[in-house]
TIDOLO-578796 format. One line per field, with one value per residue (C-alpha): x, y, z; residue number from 1. Coordinates in nm, 4 decimals. Layout:
REM residues N
u <- X|...
v <- Y|...
w <- Z|...
torvo <- NUM|...
//
This chain:
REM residues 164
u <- 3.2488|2.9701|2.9223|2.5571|2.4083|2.0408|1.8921|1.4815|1.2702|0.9750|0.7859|0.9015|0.7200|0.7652|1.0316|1.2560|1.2822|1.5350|1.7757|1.6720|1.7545|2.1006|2.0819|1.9546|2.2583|2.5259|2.3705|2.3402|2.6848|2.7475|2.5633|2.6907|3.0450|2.9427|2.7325|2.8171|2.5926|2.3166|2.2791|2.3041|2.3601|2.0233|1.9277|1.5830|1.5417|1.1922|1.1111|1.2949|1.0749|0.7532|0.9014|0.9641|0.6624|0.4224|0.6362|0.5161|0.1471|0.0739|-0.0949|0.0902|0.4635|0.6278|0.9075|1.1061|1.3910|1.6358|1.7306|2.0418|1.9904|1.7099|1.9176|1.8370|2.0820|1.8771|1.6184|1.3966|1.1628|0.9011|0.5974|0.3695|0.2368|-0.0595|-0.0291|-0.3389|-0.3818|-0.2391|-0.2260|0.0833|0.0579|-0.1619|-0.2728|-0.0502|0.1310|0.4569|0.6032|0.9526|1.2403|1.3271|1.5929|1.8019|2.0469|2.2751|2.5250|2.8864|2.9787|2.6826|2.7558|2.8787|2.7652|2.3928|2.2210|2.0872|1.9401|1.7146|1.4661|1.5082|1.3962|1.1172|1.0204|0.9743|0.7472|0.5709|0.5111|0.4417|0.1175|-0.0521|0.0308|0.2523|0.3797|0.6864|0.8991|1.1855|1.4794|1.7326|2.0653|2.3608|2.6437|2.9246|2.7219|2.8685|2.7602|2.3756|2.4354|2.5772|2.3138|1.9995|2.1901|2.2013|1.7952|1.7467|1.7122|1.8254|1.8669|1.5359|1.6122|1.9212|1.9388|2.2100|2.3589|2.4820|2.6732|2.6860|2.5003|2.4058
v <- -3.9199|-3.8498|-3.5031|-3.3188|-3.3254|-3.2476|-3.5289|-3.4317|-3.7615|-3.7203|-3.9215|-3.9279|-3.7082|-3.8118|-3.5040|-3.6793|-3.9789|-3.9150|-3.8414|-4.1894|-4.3444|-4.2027|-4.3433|-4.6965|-4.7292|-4.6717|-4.9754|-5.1932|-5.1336|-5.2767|-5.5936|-5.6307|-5.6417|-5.8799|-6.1105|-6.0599|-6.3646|-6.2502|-5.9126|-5.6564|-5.3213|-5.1214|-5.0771|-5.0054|-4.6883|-4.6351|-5.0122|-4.8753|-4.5369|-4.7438|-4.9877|-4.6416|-4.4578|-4.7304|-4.7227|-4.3660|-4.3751|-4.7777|-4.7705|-5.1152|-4.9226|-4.6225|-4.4417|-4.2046|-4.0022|-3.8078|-3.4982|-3.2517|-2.8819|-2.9966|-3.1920|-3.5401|-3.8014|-4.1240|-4.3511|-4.6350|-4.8420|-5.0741|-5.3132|-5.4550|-5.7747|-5.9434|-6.3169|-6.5791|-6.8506|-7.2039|-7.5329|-7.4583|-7.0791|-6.8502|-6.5245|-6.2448|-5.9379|-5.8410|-5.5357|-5.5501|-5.2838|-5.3379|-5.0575|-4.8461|-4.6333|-4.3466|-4.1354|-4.2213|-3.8911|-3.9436|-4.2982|-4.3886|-4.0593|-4.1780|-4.1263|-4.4446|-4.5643|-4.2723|-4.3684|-4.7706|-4.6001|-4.4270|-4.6874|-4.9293|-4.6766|-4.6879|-4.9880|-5.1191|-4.8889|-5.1343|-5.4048|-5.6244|-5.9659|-5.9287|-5.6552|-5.7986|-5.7400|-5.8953|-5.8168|-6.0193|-6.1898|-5.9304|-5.6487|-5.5410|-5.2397|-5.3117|-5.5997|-5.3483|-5.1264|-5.3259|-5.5112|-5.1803|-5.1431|-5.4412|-5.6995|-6.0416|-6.3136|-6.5296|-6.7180|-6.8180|-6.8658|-7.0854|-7.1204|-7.3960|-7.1646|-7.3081|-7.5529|-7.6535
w <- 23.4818|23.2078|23.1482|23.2486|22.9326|22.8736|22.6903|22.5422|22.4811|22.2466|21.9957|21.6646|21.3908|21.0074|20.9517|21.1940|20.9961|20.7481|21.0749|21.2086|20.8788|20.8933|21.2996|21.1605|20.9142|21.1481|21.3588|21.0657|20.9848|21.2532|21.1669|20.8624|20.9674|21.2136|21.0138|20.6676|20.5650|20.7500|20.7746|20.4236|20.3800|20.3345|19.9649|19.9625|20.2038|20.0927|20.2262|20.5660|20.5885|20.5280|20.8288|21.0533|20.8928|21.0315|21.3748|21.4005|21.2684|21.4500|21.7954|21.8652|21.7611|21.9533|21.8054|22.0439|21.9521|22.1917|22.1015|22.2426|22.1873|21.9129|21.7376|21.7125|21.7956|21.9068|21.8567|21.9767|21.8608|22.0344|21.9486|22.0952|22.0330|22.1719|22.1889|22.1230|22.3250|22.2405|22.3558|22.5011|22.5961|22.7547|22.5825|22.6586|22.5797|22.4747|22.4866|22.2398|22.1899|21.8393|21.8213|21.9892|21.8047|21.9528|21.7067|21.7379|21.8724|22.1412|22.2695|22.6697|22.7941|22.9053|22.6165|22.5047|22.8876|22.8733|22.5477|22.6935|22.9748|22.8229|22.5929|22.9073|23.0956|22.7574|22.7058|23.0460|23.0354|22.8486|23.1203|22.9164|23.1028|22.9879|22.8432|22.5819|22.3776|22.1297|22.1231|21.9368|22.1246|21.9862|22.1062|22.4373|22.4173|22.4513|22.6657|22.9473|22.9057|22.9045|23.1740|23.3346|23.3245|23.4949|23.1559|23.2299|23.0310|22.9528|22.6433|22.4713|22.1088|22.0054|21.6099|21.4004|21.1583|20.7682|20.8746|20.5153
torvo <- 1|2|3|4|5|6|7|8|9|10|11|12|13|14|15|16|17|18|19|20|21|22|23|24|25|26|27|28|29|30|31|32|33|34|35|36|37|38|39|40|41|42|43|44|45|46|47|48|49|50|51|52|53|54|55|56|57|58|59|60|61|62|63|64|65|66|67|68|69|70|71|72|73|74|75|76|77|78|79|80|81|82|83|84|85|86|87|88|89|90|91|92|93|94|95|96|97|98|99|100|101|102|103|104|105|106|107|108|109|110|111|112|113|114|115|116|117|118|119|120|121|122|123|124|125|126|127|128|129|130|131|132|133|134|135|136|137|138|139|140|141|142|143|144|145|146|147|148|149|150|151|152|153|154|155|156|157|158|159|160|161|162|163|164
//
């Protein structure tokens, strides 16, 4: 049984970002040790804070993070992208969760389905058809809890690796 923890969502301000940095590296950790030839550790913080700067300051971006006792220990990330039409598609919106990153000590006690939660409330104000994410294969993890919110699979992206 999870314990009864009080879990705060609110936007992000720019003094949080330095704790959603340190969030952000333990996911792309991660990453790296799953994909290696895709993924790289982060070298260029300053090119990361002008990523999550903009996710704070952009109308189209929401950053949330979810603090315990004040004390920050998750984050999310959305966009949202209007589409043109095409000769194939109709113009529409997007809503995306780019990101959702919980601190080790945090994890499998509810805190990460709380800013998904928020971030889809969010981002179905602006009356998006669709809501999406991306997750990798080896990520269980998020799979069980977007899974949990109601996600289902819509598109599969298959690799050819070394395909060279």
């Amino acid at each position: 049984m999870k314990p009864d923890i009080d879990v705060v969502i609110r936007d992000a301000v720019r003094e949080d970002l330095p704790v959603v940095l340190e969030l952000n590296e333990v996911v792309q950790s991660l990453h790296v040790t799953a994909c290696p030839d895709v993924f790289k550790a982060v070298e260029d913080t300053d090119a990361l804070l002008a990523i999550l700067t903009n996710a704070v300051c952009d109308d189209g971006w929401g950053l949330w993070v979810a603090c315990i006792d004040g004390l920050v220990v998750g984050c999310i990330m959305t966009e949202l992208n209007s589409k043109l039409e095409t000769a194939l598609s109709l113009a529409h919106i997007e809503g995306h969760i780019h990101h959702v990153c919980v601190s080790e000590h945090h994890r499998r006690l509810g805190v990460g389905s709380q800013p998904v939660d928020q971030a889809i409330k969010t981002l179905r104000k602006a009356k998006p058809q669709r809501v999406t994410v991306g997750y990798w294969s080896f990520n269980e993890a998020s799979k069980r809890l977007f899974e949990s919110r109601g996600f289902k699979s819509a598109l599969v992206i298959a690799e050819l690796r070394n395909a060279n």
